[in-house]
Every structure is written in structure tokens, then in C-alpha cells.
GUNU-327236 format. One line per field, with one value per residue: residue in three letters; x, z, y of N, C-alpha, C in turn. Coordinates in pm, 1 decimal. Layout:
// residues N
res [ALA, ...]
n_u [X, ...]
n_w [Z, ...]
n_v [Y, ...]
ca_u [X, ...]
ca_w [Z, ...]
ca_v [Y, ...]
c_u [X, ...]
c_w [Z, ...]
c_v [Y, ...]
This chain:
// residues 141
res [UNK, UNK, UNK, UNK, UNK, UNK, UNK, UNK, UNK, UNK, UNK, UNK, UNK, UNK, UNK, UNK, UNK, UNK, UNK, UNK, UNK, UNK, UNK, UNK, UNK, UNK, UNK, UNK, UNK, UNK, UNK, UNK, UNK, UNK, UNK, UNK, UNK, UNK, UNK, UNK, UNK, UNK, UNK, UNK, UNK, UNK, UNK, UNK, UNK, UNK, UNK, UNK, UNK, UNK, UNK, UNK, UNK, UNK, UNK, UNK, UNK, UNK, UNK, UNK, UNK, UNK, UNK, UNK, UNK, UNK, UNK, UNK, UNK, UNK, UNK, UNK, UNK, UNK, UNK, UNK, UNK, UNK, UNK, UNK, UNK, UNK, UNK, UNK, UNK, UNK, UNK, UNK, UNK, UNK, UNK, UNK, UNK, UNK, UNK, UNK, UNK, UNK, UNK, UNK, UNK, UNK, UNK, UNK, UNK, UNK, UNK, UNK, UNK, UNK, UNK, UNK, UNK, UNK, UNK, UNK, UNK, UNK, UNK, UNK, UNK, UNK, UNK, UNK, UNK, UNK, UNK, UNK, UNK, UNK, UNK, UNK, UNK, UNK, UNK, UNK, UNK]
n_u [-520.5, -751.5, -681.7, -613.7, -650.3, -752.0, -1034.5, -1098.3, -1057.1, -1267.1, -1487.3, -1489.8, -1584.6, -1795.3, -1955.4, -1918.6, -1904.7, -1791.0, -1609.0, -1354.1, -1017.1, -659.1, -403.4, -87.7, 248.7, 581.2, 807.4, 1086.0, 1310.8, 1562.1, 1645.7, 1697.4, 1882.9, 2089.1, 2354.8, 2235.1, 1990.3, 1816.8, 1787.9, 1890.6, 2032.5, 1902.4, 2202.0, 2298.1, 2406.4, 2426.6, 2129.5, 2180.3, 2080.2, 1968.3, 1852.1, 1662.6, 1496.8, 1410.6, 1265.5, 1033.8, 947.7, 825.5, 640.1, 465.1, 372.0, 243.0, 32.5, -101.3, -112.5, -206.1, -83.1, 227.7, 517.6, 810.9, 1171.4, 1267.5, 1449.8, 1398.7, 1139.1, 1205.4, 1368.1, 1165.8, 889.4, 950.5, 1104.7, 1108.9, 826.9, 637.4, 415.4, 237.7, 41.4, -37.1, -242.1, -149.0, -102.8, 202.1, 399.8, 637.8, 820.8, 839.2, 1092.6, 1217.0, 1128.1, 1083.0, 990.3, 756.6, 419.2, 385.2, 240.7, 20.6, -111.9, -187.3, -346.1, -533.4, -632.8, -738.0, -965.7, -1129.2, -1163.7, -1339.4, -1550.6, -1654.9, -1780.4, -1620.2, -1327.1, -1013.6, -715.5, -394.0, -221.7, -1.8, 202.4, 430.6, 392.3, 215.4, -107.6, -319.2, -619.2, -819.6, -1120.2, -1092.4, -1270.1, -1215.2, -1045.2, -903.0, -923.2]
n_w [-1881.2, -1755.9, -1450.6, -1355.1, -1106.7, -979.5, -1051.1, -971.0, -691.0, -695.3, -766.5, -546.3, -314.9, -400.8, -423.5, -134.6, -208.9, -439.2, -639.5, -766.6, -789.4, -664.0, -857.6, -775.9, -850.3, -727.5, -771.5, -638.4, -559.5, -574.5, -389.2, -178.9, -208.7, -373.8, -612.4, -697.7, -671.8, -974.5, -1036.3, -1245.7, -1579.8, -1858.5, -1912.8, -1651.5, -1560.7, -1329.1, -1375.8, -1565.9, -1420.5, -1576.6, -1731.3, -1590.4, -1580.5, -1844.5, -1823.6, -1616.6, -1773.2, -2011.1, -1839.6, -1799.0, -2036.5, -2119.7, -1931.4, -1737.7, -1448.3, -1210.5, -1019.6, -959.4, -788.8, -690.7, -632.8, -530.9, -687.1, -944.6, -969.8, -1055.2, -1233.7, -1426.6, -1416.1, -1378.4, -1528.8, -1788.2, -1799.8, -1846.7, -1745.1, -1790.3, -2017.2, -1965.3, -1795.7, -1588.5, -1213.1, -1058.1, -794.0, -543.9, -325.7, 18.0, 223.1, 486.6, 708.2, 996.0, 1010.6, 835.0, 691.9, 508.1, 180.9, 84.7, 352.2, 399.7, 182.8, 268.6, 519.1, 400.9, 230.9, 459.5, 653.9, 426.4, 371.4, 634.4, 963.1, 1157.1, 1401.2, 1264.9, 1274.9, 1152.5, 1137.8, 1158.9, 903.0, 733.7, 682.4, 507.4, 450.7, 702.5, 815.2, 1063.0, 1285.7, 1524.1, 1776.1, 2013.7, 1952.2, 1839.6, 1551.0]
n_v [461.7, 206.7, 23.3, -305.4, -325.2, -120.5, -116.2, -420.0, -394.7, -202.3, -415.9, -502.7, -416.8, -333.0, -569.5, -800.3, -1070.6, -1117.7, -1347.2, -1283.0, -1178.7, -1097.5, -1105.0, -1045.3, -960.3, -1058.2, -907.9, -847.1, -890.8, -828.0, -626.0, -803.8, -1053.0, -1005.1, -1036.2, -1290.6, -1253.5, -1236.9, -1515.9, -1802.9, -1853.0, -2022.6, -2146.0, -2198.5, -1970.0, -1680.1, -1461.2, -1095.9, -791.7, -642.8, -805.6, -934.1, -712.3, -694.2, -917.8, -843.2, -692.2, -796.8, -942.1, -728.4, -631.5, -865.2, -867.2, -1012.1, -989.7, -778.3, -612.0, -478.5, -595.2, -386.6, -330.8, -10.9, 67.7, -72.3, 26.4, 286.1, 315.2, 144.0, 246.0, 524.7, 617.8, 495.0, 461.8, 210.9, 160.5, 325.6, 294.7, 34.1, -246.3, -291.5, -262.9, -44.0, -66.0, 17.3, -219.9, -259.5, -105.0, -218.6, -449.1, -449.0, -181.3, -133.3, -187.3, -461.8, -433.2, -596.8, -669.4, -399.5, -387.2, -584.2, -478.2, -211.1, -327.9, -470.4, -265.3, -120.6, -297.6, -384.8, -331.9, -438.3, -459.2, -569.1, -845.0, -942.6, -1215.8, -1448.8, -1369.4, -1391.0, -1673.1, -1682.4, -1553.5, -1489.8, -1426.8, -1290.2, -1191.7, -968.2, -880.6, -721.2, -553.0, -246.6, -32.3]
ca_u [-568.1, -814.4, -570.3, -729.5, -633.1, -877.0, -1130.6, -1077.6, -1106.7, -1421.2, -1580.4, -1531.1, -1629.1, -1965.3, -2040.0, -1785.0, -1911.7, -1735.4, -1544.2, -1235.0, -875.1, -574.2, -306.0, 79.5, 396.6, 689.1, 974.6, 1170.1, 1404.9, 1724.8, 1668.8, 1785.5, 1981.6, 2250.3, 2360.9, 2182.6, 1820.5, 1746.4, 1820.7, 2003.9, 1939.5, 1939.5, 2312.4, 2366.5, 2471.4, 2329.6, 2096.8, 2201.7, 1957.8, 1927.9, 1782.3, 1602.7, 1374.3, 1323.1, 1143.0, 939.5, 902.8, 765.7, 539.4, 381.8, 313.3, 130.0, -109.5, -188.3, -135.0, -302.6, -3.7, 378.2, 603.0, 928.4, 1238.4, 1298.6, 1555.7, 1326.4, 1040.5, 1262.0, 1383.6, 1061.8, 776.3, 927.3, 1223.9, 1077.1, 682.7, 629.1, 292.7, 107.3, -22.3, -55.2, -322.0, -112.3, -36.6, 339.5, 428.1, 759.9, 825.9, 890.7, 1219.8, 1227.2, 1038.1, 1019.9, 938.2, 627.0, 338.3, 355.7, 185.7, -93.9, -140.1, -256.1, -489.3, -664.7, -715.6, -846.3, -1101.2, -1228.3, -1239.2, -1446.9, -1684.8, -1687.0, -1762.0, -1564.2, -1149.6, -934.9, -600.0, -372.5, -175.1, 97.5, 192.5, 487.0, 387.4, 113.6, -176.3, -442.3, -714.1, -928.9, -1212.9, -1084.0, -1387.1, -1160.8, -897.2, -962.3, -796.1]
ca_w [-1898.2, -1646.8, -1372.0, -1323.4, -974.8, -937.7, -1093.4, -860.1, -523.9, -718.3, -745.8, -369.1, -279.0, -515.3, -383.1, -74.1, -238.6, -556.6, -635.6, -833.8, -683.0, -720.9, -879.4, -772.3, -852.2, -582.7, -826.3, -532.3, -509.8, -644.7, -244.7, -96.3, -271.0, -414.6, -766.8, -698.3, -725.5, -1104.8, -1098.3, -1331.8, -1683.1, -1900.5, -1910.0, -1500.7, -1486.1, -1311.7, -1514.1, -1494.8, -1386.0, -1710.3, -1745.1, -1506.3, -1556.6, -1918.5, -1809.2, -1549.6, -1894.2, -2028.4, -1774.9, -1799.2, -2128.6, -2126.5, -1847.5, -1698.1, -1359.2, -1118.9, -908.8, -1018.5, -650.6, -714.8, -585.6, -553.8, -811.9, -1030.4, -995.2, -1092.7, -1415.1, -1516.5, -1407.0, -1384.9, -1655.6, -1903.9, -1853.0, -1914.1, -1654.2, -1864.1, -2141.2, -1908.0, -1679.4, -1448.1, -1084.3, -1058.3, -644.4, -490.3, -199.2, 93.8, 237.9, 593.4, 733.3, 1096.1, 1000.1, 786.3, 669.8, 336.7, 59.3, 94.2, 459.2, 407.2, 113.8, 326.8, 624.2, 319.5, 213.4, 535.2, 690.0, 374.5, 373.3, 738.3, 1048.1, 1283.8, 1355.6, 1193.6, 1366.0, 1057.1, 1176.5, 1052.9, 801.6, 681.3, 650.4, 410.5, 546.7, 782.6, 843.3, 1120.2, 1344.1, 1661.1, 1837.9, 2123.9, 1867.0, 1789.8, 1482.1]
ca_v [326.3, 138.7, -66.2, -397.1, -364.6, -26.1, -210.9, -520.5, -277.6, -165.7, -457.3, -595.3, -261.6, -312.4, -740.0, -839.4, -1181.0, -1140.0, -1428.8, -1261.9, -1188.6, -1001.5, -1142.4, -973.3, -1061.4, -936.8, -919.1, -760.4, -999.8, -785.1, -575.9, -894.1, -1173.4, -935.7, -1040.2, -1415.6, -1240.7, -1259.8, -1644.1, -1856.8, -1857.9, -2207.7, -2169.2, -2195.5, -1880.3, -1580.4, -1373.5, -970.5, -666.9, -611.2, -947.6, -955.9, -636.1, -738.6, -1027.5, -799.6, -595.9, -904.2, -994.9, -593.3, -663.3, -1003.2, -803.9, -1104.8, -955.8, -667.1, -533.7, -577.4, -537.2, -420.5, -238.3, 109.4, 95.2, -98.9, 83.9, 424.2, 291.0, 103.0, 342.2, 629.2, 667.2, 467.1, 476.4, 69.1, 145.3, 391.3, 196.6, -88.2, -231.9, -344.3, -147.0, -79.8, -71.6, -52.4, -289.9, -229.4, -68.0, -246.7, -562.3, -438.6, -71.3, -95.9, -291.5, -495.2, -372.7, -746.0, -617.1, -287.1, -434.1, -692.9, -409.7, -104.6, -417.2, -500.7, -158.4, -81.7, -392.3, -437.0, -255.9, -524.6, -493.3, -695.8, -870.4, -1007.3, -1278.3, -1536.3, -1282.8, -1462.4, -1785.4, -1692.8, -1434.9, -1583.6, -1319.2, -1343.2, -1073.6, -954.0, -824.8, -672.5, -428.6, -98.8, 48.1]
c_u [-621.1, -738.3, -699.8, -680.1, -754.4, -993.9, -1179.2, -1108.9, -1251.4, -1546.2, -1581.5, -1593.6, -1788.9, -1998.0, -1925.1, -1823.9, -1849.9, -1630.2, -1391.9, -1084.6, -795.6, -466.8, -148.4, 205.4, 513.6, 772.1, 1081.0, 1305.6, 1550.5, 1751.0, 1738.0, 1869.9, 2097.9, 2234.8, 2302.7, 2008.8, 1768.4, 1713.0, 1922.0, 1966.4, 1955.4, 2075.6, 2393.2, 2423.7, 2354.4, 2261.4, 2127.4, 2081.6, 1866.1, 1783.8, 1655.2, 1462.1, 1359.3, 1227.0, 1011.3, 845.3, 791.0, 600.3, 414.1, 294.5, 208.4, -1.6, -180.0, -177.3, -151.8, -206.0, 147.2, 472.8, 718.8, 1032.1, 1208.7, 1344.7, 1496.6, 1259.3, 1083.6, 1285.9, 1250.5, 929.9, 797.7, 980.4, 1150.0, 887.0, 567.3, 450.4, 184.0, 24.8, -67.4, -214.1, -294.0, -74.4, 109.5, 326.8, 576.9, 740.3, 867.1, 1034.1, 1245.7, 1117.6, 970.4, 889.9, 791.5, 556.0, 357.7, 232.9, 48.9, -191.9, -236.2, -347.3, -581.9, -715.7, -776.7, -981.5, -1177.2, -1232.4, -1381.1, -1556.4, -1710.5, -1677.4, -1695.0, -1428.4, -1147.3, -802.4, -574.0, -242.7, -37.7, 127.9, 337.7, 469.7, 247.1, -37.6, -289.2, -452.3, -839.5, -957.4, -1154.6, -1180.8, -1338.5, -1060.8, -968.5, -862.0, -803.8]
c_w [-1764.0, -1558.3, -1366.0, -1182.8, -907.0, -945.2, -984.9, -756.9, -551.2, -676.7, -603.9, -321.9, -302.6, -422.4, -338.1, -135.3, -360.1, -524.1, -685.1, -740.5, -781.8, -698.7, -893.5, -776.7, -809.6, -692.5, -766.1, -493.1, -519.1, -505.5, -136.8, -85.6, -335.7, -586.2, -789.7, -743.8, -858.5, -1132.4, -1155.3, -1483.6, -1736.6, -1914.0, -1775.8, -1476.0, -1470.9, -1388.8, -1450.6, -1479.4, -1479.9, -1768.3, -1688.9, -1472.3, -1747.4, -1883.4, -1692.7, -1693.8, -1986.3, -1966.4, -1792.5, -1863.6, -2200.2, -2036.6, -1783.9, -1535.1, -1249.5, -1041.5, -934.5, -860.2, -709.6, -606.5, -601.4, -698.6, -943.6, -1110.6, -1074.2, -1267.5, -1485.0, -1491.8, -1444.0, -1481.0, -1755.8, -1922.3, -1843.8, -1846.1, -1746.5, -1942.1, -2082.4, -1846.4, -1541.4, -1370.7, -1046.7, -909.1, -634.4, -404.5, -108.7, 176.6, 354.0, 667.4, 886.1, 1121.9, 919.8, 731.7, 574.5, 292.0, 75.4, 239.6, 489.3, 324.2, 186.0, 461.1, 578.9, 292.7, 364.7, 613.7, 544.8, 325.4, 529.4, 857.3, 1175.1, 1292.6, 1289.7, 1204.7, 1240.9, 1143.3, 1120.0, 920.5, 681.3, 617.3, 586.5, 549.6, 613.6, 843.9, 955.6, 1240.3, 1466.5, 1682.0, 1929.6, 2063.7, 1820.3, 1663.2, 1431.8]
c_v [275.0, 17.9, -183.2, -433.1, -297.2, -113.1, -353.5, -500.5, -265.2, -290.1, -511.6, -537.3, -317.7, -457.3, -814.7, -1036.4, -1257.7, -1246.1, -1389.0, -1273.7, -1129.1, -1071.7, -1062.3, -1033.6, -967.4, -1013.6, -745.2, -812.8, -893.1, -690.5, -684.3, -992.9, -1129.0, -1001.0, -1234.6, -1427.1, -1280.0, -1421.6, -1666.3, -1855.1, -2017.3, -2222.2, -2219.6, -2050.8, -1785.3, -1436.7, -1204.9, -883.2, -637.7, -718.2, -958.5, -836.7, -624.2, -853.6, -992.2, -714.7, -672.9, -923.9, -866.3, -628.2, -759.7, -930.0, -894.6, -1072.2, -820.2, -608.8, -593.2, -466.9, -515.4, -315.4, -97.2, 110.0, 29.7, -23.2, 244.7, 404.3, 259.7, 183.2, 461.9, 686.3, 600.0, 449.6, 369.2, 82.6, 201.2, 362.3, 66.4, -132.5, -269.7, -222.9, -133.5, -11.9, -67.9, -108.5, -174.7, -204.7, -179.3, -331.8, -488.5, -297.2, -3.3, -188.9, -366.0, -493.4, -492.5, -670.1, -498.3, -273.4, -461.8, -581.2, -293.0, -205.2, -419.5, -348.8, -83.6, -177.3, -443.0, -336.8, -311.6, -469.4, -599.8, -727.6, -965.8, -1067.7, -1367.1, -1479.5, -1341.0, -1591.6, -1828.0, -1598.4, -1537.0, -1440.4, -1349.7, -1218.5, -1110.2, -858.1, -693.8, -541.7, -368.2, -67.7, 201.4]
């Protein structure tokens, strides 16, 4: 089945003027909040794992978005043990293991796009506090 993420790469690729965008949803949460990640459900209490990757199961299925982030342990059960990707169009990703040790998954998008629509560097900045992209003339990569 055609990812509408491939597709998405394609067209920036094809007209860096395209207006579209890639919609991801980091349901990674269960790597760092412990048994608080899933939320609460309408009862106040916290919803279980279980819970919590039917409603990623959910979200597959609606297809309304281009890249689904998740754990390891997610991604094992729902990609690889049960499949949920193949029939899909969505991109199934794991997160990232370690903040200091490697790029996030957004990061290494926005520098495959502009190394392939641009012959300038590109120095990604304030990466936490939402991405701000801007041409360093002076960086080599």
C-alpha cells in the first residue's frame, strides 16, 4: 500500500513550493511517564497499555495521519507482531531511544528535505521548543 508519507517526500521533492505537510503523531509517551503515559480515561483513572495502543490502533485505521512515532515496545507488537502497518497508509517509526545520543526522527526529515531541494547547509535550532529552521552559510555537513 502507497504511505502518504512517501508520497509527501515525493511531492516536495517534485515543487519545494508545495503547500501540503506531514502530519505525525509521537504516541511515545509510555518510554517516559511510566504507567501515567496512556492518560486518564472518563473514569479518572489511568488508562492501561492495552488501552492505550488500541487507540493508536484506532488512529491507524482512520489514516488521517502520515507517520505514527512510537516506542520500541509499541512498535514490536503493532508493526511487527500484528501487521496493523501493511494495509495502512500510515508510516509506523519508533522513537527515539536517547535525547542526547541521536537526532529526532522531525530533525532528520527537515535536513533529507533541504539537502534534497537545496544546495545551502542547514543549522536546526530551538529544537525543543518547536523547530526553527534557518541557512547557515558558514556549516558544512
Amino acid at each position: 500500500m502507497q504511505k502518504t508519507l512517501a508520497a509527501k517526500l515525493a511531492s516536495f521533492k517534485q515543487s519545494p513550493s508545495n503547500r501540503s505537510f506531514i502530519i505525525a503523531d509521537a504516541k511515545d509517551a509510555d518510554m517516559a511517564f511510566g504507567i501515567a503515559a496512556p492518560g486518564k480515561n472518563s473514569e479518572g483513572r489511568y488508562r492501561s497499555l492495552i488501552d492505550f495502543r488500541d487507540q493508536i490502533r484506532e488512529i491507524v485505521d482512520q489514516g488521517l495521519v502520515d507517520i505514527m512515532l512510537m516506542s520500541a515496545s509499541t512498535s514490536e507488537v503493532l508493526a511487527i507482531q500484528e501487521r496493523i502497518f501493511d494495509s495502512s497508509t500510515v508510516t509506523p517509526r519508533f522513537a527515539r531511544t536517547t535525547r542526547p545520543t541521536s537526532m529526532s526522527f522531525a530533525d532528520r526529515l527537515i535536513q533529507k528535505l533541504h539537502r534534497d531541494l537545496s544546495p545551502r547547509p542547514l543549522s536546526i535550532t530551538s529544537r525543543w521548543a518547536g523547530l526553527c529552521v534557518s541557512v547557515n552559510p558558514r556549516r558544512r555537513m
